[in-house]
C-alpha positions in Angstrom: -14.2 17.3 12.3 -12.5 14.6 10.0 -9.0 15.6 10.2 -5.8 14.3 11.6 -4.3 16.8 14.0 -0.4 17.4 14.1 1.7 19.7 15.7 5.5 18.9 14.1 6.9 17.7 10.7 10.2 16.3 10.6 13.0 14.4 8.3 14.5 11.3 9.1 17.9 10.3 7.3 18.9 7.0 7.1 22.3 6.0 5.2 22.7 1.9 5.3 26.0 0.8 5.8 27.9 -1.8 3.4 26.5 -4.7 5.8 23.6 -3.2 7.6 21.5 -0.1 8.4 23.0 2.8 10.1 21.8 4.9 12.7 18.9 7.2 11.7 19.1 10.9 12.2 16.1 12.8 12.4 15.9 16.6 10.7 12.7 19.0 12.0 11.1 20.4 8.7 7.8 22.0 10.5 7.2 23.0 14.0 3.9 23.0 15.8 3.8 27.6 16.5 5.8 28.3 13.4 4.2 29.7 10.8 2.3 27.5 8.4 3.3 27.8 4.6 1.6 29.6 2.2 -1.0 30.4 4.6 -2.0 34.6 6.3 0.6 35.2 8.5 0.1 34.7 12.3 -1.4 31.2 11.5 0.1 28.4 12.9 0.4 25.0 13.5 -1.1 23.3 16.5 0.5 20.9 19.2 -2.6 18.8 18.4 -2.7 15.6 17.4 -5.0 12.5 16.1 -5.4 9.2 14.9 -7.2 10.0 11.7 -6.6 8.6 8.3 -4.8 11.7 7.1 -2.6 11.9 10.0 0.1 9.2 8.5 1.8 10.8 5.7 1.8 9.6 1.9 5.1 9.7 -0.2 6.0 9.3 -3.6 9.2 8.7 -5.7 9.5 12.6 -6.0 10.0 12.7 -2.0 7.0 15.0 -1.9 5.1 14.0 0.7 1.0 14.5 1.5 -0.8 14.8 5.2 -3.3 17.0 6.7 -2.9 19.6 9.4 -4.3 21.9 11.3 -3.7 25.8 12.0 -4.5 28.5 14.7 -4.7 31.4 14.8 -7.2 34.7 13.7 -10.1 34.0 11.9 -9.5 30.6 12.5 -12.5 27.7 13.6 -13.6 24.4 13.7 -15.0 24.4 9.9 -11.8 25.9 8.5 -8.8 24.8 10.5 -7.8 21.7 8.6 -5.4 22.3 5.8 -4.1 19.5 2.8 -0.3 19.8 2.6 1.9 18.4 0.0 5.4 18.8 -1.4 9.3 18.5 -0.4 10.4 19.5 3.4 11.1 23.2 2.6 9.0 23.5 0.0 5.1 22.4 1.6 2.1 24.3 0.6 -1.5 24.5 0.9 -3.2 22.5 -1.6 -7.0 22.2 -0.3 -8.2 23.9 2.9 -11.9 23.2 4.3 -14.8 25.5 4.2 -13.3 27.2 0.7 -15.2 26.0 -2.2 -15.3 22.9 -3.5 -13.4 23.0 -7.3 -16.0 21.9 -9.7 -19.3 21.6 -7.5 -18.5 24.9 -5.7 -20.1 24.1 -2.1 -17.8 24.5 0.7 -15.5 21.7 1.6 -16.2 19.9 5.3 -13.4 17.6 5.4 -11.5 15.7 3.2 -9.9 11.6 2.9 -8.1 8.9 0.7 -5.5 11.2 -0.6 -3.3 9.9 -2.7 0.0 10.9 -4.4 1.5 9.8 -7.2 5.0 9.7 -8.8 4.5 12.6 -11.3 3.4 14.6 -8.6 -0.3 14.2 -8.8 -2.5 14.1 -5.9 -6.6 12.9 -6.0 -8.5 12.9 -2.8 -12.5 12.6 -2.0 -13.5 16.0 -0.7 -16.8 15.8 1.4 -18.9 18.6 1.0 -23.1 19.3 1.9 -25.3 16.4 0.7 -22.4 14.5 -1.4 -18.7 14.6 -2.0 -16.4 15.3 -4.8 -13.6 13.5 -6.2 -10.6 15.8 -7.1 -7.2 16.0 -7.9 -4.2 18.5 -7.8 -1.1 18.7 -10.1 1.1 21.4 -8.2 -0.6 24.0 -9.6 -3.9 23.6 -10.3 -6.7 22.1 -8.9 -8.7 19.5 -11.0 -12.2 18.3 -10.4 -13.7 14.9 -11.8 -17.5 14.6 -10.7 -18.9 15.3 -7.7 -22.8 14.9 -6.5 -25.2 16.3 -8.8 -22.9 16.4 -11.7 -24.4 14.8 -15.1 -21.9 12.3 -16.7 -20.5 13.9 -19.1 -20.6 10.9 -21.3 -23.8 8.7 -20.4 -27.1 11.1 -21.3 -29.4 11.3 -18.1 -27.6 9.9 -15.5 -25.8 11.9 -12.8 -23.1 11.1 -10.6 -24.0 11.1 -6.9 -21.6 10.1 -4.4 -18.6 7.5 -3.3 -17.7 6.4 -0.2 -14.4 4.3 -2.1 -11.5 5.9 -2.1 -10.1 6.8 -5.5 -6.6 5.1 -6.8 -4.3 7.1 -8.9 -1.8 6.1 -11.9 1.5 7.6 -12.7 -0.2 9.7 -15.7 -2.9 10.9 -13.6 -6.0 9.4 -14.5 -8.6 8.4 -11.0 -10.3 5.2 -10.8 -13.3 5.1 -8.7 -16.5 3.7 -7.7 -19.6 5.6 -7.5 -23.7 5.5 -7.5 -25.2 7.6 -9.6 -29.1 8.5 -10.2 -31.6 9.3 -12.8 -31.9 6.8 -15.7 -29.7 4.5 -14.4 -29.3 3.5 -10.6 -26.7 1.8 -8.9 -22.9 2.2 -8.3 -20.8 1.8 -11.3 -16.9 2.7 -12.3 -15.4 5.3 -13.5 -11.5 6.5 -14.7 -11.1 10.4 -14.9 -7.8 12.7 -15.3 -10.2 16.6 -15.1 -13.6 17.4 -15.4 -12.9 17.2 -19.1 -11.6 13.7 -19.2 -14.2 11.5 -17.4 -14.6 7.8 -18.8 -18.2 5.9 -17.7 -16.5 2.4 -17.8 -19.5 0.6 -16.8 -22.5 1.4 -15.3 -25.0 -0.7 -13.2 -27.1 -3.6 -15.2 -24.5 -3.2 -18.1 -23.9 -6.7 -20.0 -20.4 -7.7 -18.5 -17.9 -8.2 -21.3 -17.1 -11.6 -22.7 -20.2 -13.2 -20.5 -23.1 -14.9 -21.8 -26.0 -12.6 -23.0 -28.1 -11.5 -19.9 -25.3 -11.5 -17.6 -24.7 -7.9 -16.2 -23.0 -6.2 -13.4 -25.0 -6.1 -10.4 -26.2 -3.2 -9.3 -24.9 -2.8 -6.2 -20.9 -3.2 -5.4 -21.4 -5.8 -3.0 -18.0 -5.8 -2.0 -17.6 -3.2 1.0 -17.1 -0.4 -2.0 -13.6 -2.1 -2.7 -11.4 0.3 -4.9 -10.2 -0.5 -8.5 -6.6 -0.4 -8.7 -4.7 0.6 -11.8 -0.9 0.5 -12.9 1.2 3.0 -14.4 -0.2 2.1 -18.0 -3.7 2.2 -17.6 -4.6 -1.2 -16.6 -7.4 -1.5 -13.8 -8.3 -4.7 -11.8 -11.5 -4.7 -9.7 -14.1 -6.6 -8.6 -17.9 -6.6 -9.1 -20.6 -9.0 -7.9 -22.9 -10.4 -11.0 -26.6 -10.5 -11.8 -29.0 -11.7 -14.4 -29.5 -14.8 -16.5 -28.3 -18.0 -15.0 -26.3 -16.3 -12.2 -27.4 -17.6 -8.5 -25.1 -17.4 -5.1 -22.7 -20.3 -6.5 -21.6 -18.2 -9.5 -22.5 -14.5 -8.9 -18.8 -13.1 -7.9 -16.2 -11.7 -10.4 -13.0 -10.2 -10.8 -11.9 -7.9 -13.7 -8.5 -6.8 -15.3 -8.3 -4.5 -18.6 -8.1 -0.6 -19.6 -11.1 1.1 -19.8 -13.1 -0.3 -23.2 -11.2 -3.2 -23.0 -12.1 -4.6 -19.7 -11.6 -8.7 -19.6 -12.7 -11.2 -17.0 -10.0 -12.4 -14.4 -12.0 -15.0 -12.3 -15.4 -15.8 -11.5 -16.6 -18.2 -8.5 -17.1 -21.4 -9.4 -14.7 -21.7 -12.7 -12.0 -24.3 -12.0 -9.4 -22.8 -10.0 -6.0 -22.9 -11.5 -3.5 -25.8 -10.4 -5.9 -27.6 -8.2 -7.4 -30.5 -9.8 -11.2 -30.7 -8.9 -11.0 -27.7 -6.6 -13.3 -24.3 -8.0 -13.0 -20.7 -6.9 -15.3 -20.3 -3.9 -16.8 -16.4 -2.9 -14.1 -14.0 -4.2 -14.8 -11.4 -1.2 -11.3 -11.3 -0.1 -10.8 -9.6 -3.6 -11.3 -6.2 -2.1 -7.3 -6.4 -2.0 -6.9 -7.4 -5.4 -3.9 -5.6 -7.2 -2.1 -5.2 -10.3 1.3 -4.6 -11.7 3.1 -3.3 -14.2 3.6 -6.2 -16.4 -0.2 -6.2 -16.0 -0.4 -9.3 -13.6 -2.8 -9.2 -10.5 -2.6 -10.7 -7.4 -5.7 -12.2 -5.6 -7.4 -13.8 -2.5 -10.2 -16.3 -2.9 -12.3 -18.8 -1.2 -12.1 -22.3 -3.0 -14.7 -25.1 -2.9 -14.5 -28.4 -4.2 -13.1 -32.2 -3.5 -11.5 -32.5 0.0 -12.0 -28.7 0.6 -12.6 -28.1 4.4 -11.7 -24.5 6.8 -7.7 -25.3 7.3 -7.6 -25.2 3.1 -10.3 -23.2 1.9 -8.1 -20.0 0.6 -5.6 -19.2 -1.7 -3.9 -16.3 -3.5 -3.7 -16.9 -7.4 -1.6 -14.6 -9.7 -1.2 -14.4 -13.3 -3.6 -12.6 -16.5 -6.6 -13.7 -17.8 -6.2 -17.2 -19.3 -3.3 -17.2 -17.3 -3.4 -18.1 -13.8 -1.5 -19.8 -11.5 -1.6 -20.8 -7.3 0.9 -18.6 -5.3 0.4 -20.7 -1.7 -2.8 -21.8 -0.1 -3.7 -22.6 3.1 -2.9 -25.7 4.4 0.3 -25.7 2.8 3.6 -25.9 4.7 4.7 -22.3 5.9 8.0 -21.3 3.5 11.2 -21.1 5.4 11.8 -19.9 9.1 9.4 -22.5 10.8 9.5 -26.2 11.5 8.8 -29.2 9.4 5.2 -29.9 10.3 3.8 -26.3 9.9 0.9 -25.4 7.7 -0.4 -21.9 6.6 -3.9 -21.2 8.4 -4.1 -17.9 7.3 -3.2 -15.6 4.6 -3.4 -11.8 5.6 -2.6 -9.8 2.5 -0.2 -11.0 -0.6 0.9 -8.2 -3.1 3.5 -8.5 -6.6 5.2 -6.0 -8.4 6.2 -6.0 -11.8 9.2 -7.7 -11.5 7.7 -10.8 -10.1 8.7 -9.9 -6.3 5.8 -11.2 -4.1 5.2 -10.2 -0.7 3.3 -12.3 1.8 1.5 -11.9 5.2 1.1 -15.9 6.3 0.1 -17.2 9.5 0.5 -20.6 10.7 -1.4 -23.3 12.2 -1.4 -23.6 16.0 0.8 -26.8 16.5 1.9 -27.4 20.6 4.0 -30.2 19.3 5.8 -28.6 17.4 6.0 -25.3 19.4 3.9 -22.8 17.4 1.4 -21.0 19.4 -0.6 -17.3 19.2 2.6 -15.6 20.1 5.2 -16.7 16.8 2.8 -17.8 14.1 2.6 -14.8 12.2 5.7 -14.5 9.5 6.2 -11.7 6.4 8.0 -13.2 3.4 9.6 -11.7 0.0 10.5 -13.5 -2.8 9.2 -14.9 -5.9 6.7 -18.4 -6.3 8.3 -21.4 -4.6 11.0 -19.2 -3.4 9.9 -17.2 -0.4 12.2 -16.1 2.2 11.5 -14.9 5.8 11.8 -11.4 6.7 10.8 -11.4 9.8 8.4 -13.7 12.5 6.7 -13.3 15.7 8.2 -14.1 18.5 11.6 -15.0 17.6 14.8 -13.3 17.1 14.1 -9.9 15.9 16.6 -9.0 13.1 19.3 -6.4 13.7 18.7 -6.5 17.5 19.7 -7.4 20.6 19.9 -11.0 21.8 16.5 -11.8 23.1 14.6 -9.5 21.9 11.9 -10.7 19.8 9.6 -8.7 16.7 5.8 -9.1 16.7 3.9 -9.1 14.1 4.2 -8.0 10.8 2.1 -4.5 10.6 1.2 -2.2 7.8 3.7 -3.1 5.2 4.3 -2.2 2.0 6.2 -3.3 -1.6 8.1 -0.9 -3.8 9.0 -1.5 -7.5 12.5 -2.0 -6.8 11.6 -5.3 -4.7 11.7 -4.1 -1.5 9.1 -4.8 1.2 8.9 -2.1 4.6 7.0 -3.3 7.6 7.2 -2.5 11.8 6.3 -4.5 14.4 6.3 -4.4 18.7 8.9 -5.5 20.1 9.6 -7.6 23.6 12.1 -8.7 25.3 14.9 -7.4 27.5 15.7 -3.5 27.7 12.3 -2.9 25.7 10.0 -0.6 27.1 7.1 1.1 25.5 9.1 3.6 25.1 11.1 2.0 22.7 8.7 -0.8 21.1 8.5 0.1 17.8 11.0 -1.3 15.0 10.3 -0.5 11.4 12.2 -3.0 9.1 13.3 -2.9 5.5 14.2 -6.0 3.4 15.8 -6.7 -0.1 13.9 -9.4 -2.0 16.6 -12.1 -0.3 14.7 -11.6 3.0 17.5 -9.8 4.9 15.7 -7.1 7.2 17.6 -4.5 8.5 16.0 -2.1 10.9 15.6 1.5 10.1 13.8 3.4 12.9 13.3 2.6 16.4 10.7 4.6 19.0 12.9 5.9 21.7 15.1 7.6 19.0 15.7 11.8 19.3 14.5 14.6 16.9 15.9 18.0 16.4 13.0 20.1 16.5 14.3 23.5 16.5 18.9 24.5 16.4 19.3 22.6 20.0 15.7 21.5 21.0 16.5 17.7 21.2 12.8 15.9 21.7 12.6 12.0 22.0 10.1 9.9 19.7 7.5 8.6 22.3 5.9 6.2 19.1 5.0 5.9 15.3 2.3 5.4 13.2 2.5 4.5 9.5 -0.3 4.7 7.2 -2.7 2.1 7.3 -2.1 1.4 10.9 -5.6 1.1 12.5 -7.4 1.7 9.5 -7.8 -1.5 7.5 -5.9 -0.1 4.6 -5.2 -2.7 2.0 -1.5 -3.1 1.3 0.2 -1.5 -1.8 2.9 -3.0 -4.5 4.2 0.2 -5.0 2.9 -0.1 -8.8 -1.2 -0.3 -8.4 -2.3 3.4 -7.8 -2.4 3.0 -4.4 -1.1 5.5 -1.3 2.0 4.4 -0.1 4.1 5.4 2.7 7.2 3.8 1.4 8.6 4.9 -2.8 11.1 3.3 -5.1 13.7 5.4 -3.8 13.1 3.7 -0.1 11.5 6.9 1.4 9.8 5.4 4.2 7.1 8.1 4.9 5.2 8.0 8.9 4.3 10.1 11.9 6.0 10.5 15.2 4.2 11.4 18.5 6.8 13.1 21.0 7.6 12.8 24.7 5.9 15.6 25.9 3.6 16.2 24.1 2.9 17.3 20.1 3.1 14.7 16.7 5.5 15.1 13.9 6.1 13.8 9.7 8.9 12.2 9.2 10.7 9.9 6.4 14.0 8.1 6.3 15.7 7.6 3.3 16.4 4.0 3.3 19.7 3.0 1.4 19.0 -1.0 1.2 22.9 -2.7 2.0 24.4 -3.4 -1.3 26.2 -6.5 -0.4 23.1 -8.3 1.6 21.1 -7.0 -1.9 23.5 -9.0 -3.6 23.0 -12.3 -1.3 20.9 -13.8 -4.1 20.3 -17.0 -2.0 20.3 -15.6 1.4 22.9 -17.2 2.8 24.2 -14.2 4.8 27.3 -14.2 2.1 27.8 -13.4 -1.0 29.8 -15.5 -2.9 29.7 -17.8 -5.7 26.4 -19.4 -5.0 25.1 -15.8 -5.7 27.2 -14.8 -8.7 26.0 -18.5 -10.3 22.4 -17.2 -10.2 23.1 -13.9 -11.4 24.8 -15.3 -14.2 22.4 -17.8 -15.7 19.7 -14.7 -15.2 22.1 -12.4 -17.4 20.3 -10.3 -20.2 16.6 -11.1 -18.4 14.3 -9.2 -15.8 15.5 -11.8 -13.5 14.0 -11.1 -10.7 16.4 -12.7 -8.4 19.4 -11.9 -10.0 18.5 -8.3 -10.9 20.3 -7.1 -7.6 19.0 -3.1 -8.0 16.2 -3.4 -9.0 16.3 -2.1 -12.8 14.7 -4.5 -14.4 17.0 -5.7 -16.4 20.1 -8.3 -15.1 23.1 -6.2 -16.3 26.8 -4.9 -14.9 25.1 -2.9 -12.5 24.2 -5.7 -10.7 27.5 -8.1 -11.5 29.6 -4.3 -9.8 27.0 -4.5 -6.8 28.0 -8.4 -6.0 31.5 -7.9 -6.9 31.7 -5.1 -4.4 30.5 -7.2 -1.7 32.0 -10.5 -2.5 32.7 -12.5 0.9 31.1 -10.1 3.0 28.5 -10.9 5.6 24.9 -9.6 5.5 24.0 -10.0 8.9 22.6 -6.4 9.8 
């Protein structure tokens, strides 16, 4: 059975404070042995509870959320107890339930995975089913089926879709991108962009000539890159990868990236073309493309190997950004780590970088082991926010956590994710005195000045029912454990943290049973203002803000709008000379 079991859902409300976070308060929305919504009476939730995919919840800028659950009760069994939940706490209902029939293919469903939700209160998910799958989706009211196995392409004469084992990605107007094989004239996987059965758009197939290439070279046909997902902004844009084939293409040459609406695909990067802003210096394998992303303002963001003059293992990666025609270095290894370690320091490592369409980056980095300089396993790893050549620290291992007591130290940066407004979520472990495992977790929130501010701590209490106090034992965001490739809250991914700073997870309870939560995060309006992060906000800041008036910014554009305007001038004159240490 391939289904996240949970026994409780629950709020979390979290109003920040003019200098820092305040305390959250969790609220109880759904209690394992109450009734389960829109379900026969006398079924229930269970106490049960996994570590499946499904199990962390997925939020969008509605506040709806989406998870899987289970139920109990008569009639109830192993092939028809997991249930697909979406909507707002008091409002949840059923939207897929296994063993009914599949929309579309009409074979029962087994299980189901890589839900996703989208701001306009979309969902698509792959639903698994005898022999094959389906790829679906579900606006509220309706269910909507794309293709599923056996299903002829509605616009490609004998060829039939077969099966995907790539989760799909999901815009703001609804239309799925996905990769899939198909069978019959044509073999291979290929890509494909679909809103309902009705609206289904072939946008290449295996052995096609790839666009704007010489004549003879085609996409492969097979993926080649561990079935990495397109993504795709709110307007249609898709970036992907796809390995190449045909004339003159050999192992030096053979890997590509791709950025364009459907018909109008264009190509991003291909190993061995000159890498941009490094003189001599090509792109190398683009593999570590399987996280490549795209924005609104239709830049992507990508990972690559490079090869050329004086390239060796402690420089031989780098994250590039930019359009086609249009790219630029963001940092590379080898580099000296951005602020919060010592002079000396060099990145090693580069463990996921994302951009939204404001120009806010977010950055995983790790550093190079340096004993003279005192960077070891246990404080190399750093998250940053920012924009290019101006990345600040939002938190690093094994130093002073943020927010916390004196001595106690974060770990490192897991399962974060970027909004559009600028803002980045992440947790980590903590150590250090008075921490037990009890109380390990820390999930933190920072504006795109780097100032964290923690939001939820394990250890915390929960109203589960009027005067049934349980304690939070841990919690588990999505993506934890599963390899889940960061989002930038604009590129069709699932997200666990919206615009609105809903911060979306699961809580396991002392005592037994699991729970949803989110916290409404309310990021502190005068550290948002701290342009240069200085912990005040004062002239330094309004200077900045000032010579960004009338633009997108991004640094001055303190709430995120887009646009550098009053709003923002009101939010720093509100917090003029006060400190933003959380």
């Amino acid at each position: 059975m391939d289904l996240t079991r949970l026994s409780v859902i629950t709020v979390v409300h979290c109003v920040a404070c003019a200098a820092g976070a305040g305390a959250s308060q969790p609220v109880a929305v759904a209690v394992a042995g109450q009734q389960a919504p829109g379900l026969a009476m006398g079924l229930t939730f269970t106490t049960a509870t996994g570590s499946q995919d499904l199990s962390a919840p997925r939020v969008n800028s509605l506040g709806q959320l989406a998870f899987a659950f289970e139920v109990v009760g008569s009639g109830v069994t192993s092939a028809n107890d997991g249930v697909l939940f979406r909507g707002v706490p008091g409002a949840l209902f059923p939207v897929f339930r296994e063993a009914e029939a599949s929309p579309g293919s009409g074979s029962a469903i087994l299980s189901f995975r890589d839900v996703v939700l989208n701001d306009a209160g979309i969902l698509a998910l792959t639903l698994n089913i005898s022999g094959g799958n389906v790829i679906a989706g579900h606006d509220g009211s309706n269910a909507l089926p794309m293709l599923w196995t056996g299903r002829p392409l509605p616009d490609v004469a004998g060829v039939n879709f077969s099966s995907t084992t790539a989760s799909p990605n999901l815009s703001s107007t609804g239309t799925a991108v996905f990769k899939g094989s198909v069978s019959g004239a044509v073999s291979g996987t290929g890509l494909f962009a679909a809103n309902d059965m009705n609206n289904v758009t072939t946008v290449f197939l295996p052995g096609e000539q790839a666009p704007g290439l010489d004549p003879g070279v085609q996409f492969s046909v097979s993926d080649g890159f561990s079935n990495a997902s397109p993504t795709i902004n709110d307007h249609g844009v898709m970036a992907f990868t796809r390995p190449l084939q045909g004339t003159g293409v050999n192992s030096s040459n053979d890997e590509s990236a791709w950025v364009g609406a459907p018909g109008a695909i264009q190509l991003l990067a291909r190993e061995g073309d000159p890498a941009p802003d490094l003189t001599g210096i090509n792109y190398g394998p683009l593999a570590y493309t399987n996280n490549i992303t795209v924005d609104n303002s239709g830049t992507c963001v990508f990972t690559a190997e490079l090869t050329g003059s004086g390239v060796n293992f402690s420089n031989d990666r780098a994250v590039f950004y930019g359009t086609p025609g249009n790219m630029h270095l963001l940092v590379r290894e080898g580099q000296p780590m951005p602020e919060g370690f010592p002079a000396g320091s060099a990145i090693i490592g580069i463990q996921g970088a994302v951009r939204n369409g404001n120009g806010i980056c977010a950055l995983h980095l790790v550093a190079s082991i340096n004993a003279g300089i005192g960077i070891h396993t246990g404080n190399n790893d750093a998250l940053y926010i920012g924009t290019p050549g101006n990345l600040r620290l939002v938190f690093r291992e094994g130093v002073q956590a943020p927010g916390m007591a004196a001595g106690v130290a974060a770990g490192v940066p897991q399962s974060w994710y970027l909004n559009s407004r600028g803002e980045v979520f992440a947790w980590a472990l903590l150590s250090g005195p008075g921490i037990t495992s009890g109380n390990s977790q820390l999930a933190y929130v920072s504006g795109p000045n780097g100032n964290a501010f923690p939001v939820l701590q394990s250890g915390g209490t929960i109203e589960v029912a009027p005067g049934d106090i349980r304690t939070i034992q841990s919690v588990r965001f999505l993506g934890d454990n599963d390899g889940r490739p960061v989002s930038n809250g604009q590129d069709g991914r699932a997200t666990c943290f919206s615009d609105q700073g809903r911060l979306a997870f699961q809580a396991f309870l002392v005592g037994g049973g699991g729970a949803q939560a989110y916290i409404d995060v309310q990021y502190p309006e005068a550290c948002g203002a701290d342009i240069d992060g200085s912990n005040q906000v004062d002239f330094a800041d309004l200077n900045v803000l000032l010579e960004q008036w009338g633009t997108s910014g991004p640094e001055g554009d303190v709430d995120g709008s887009g646009a550098v305007d009053f709003a923002d001038l009101n939010i720093l004159l509100n917090g003029w000379g006060q400190p933003c240490t959380p």
